[in-house]
C-alpha positions in Angstrom: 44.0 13.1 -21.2 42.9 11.9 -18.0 40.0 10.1 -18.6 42.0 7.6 -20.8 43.2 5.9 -17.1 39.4 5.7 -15.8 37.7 2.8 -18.0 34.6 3.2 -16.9 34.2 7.1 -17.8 36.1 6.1 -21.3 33.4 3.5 -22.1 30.1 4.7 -20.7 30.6 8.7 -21.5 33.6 9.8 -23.8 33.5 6.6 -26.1 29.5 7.7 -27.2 30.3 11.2 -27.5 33.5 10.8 -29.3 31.9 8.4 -31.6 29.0 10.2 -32.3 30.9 13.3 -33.4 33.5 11.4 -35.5 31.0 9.9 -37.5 29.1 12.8 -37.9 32.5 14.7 -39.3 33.4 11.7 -41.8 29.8 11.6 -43.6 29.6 15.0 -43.7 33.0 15.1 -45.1 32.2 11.7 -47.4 29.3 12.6 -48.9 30.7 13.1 -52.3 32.1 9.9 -52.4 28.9 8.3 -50.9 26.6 9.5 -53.2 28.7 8.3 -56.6 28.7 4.5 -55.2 24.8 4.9 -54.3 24.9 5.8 -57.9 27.0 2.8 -58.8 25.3 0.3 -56.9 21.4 1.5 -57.9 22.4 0.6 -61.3 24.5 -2.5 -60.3 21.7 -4.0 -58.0 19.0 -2.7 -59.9 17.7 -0.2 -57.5 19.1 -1.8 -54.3 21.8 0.8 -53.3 21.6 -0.2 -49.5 21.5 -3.5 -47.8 19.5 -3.9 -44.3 19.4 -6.7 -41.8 18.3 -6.6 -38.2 21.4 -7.7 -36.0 21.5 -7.8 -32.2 23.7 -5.1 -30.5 24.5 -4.2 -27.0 22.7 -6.4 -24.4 20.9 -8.0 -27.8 18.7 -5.3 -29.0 17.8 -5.8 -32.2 18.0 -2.7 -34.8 18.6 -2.2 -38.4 22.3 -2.2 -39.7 22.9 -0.4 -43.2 25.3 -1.1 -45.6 26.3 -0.8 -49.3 24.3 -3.7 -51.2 27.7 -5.6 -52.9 25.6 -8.5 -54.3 22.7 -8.6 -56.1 20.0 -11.1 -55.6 20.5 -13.5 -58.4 18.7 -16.8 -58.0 19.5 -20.3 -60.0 16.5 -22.4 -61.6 15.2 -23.4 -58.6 14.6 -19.7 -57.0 17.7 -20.3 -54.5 20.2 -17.6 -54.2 23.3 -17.8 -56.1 26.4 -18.8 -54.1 27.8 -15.2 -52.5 30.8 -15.5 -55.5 28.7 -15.2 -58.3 26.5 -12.6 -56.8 29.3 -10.3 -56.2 29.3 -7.4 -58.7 32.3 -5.6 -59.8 31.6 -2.2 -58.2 30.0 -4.5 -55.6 33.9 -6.2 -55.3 35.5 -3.0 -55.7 33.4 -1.7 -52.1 34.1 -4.8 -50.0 37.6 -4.7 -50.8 38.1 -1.3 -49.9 35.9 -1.7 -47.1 33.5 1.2 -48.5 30.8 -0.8 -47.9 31.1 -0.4 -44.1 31.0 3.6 -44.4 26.8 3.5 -44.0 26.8 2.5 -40.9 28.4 5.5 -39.3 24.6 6.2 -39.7 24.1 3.3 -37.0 26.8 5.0 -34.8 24.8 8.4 -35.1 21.8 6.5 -34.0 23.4 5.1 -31.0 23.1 1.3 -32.4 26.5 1.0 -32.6 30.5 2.2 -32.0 32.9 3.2 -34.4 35.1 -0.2 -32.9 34.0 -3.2 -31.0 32.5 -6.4 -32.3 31.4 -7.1 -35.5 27.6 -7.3 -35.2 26.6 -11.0 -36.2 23.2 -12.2 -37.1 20.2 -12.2 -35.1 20.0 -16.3 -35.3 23.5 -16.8 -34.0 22.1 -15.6 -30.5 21.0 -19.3 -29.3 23.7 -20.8 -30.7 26.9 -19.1 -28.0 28.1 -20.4 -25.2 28.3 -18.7 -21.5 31.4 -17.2 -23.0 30.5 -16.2 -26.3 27.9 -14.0 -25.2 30.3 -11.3 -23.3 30.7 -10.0 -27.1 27.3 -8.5 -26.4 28.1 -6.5 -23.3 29.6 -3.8 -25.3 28.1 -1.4 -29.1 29.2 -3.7 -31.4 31.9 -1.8 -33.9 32.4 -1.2 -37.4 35.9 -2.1 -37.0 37.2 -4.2 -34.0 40.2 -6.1 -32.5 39.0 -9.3 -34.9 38.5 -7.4 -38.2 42.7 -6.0 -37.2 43.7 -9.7 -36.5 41.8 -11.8 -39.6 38.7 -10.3 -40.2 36.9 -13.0 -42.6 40.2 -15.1 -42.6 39.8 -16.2 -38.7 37.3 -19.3 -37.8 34.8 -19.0 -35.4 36.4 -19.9 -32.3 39.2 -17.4 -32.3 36.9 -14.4 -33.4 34.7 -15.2 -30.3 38.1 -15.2 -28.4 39.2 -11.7 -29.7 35.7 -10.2 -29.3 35.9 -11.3 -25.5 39.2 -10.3 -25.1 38.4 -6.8 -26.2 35.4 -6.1 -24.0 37.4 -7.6 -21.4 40.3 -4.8 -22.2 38.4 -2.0 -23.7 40.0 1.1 -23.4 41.3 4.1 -25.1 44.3 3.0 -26.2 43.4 0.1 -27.1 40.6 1.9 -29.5 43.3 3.8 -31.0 45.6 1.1 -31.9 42.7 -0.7 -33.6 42.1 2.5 -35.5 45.5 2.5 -36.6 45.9 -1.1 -37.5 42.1 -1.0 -39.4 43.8 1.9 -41.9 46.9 -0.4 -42.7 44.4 -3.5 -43.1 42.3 -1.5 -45.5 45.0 0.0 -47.5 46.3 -3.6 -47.8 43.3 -4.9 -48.3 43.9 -7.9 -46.0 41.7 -10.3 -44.5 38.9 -9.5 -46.9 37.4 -12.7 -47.5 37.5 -16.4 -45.6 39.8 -19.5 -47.1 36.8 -21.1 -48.6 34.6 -18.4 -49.7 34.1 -14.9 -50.8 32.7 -14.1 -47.4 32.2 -15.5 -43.9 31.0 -18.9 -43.1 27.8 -19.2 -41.1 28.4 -20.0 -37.8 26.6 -23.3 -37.0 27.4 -23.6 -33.1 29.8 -24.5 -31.2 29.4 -28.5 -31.7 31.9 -30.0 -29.2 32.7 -26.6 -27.1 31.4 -26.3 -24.1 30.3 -23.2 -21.8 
């Protein structure tokens, strides 16, 4: 394969195609499975199957990422949300643990909004908040999988996520892609990484307080 030694022609041409037609071949060949949890989850979130948010992608354009709703939108007395915990529904547990609820987004991968590995998209309100540094992560499609999900995932704190997601636009290439693909099916089939220490998903990220640029 002699494109894998030429970075640039990986990452700007066969990284695109390749993940276009890969995510094209699992939904097609998913699509059983896909429609049964829609099924699942209308009834579970009351006819909220899907969850959208806009997120900021490569050079922060904003667009639409989809995933499988796992919580529903229970609020206490006071019309707040529930803490994410108690919102969690079983089947809702079920598809975050087994990382089901990522599968949507190979829609966004179709679309061109996003790569099959890279950086987590983050939200749109956690642009202002990066340093000089931090904001490489956005020089690159962010991923459904990427070198952070295979090294923590929710488990890691802020500062060493931002690390990894540098680190891996700084050494994206093919092999590195398909050791992340390896290590994402062993962290799935363990199930590892899942949720943070001190909650059932990721902290918000409230800036980088004494860090500096």
């Amino acid at each position: 394969m002699p494109f894998v030694n030429d970075s640039a022609l990986y990452r700007y041409f066969f990284k695109p195609l390749t993940d276009r037609v890969i995510a094209l071949i699992v939904l097609i060949l998913a699509s059983p499975v896909l429609v049964l949890i829609t099924l699942a989850l209308w009834f579970a979130n009351e006819g909220k199957p899907f969850f959208f948010q806009r997120r900021p992608g490569m050079g922060n354009r904003i667009f639409s990422i989809i995933k499988f709703k796992t919580m529903n939108d229970k609020k206490d007395e006071y019309g707040h949300l529930l803490p994410d915990a108690e919102r969690l529904t079983p089947i809702g547990k079920f598809v975050r643990k087994t990382s089901l609820d990522e599968i949507p987004q190979l829609i966004n991968v179709l679309k061109g909004d996003m790569s099959l590995i890279g950086p987590r998209p983050l939200l749109e309100e956690y642009i202002p908040l990066y340093n000089t540094h931090q904001k490489r992560r956005h020089e690159v499609r962010p991923g459904i999988t990427g070198w952070a999900q295979v090294n923590g995932r929710n488990a890691l704190d802020w500062p060493k996520r931002f690390e990894m997601d540098v680190w891996y636009v700084n050494n994206l290439s093919f092999w590195l892609d398909l050791k992340i693909i390896f290590l994402t099916i062993l962290k799935v089939l363990k199930s590892e990484g899942v949720n943070s220490a001190t909650s059932a998903t990721m902290e918000k990220f409230r800036g980088n307080g004494q860090l500096q640029d």
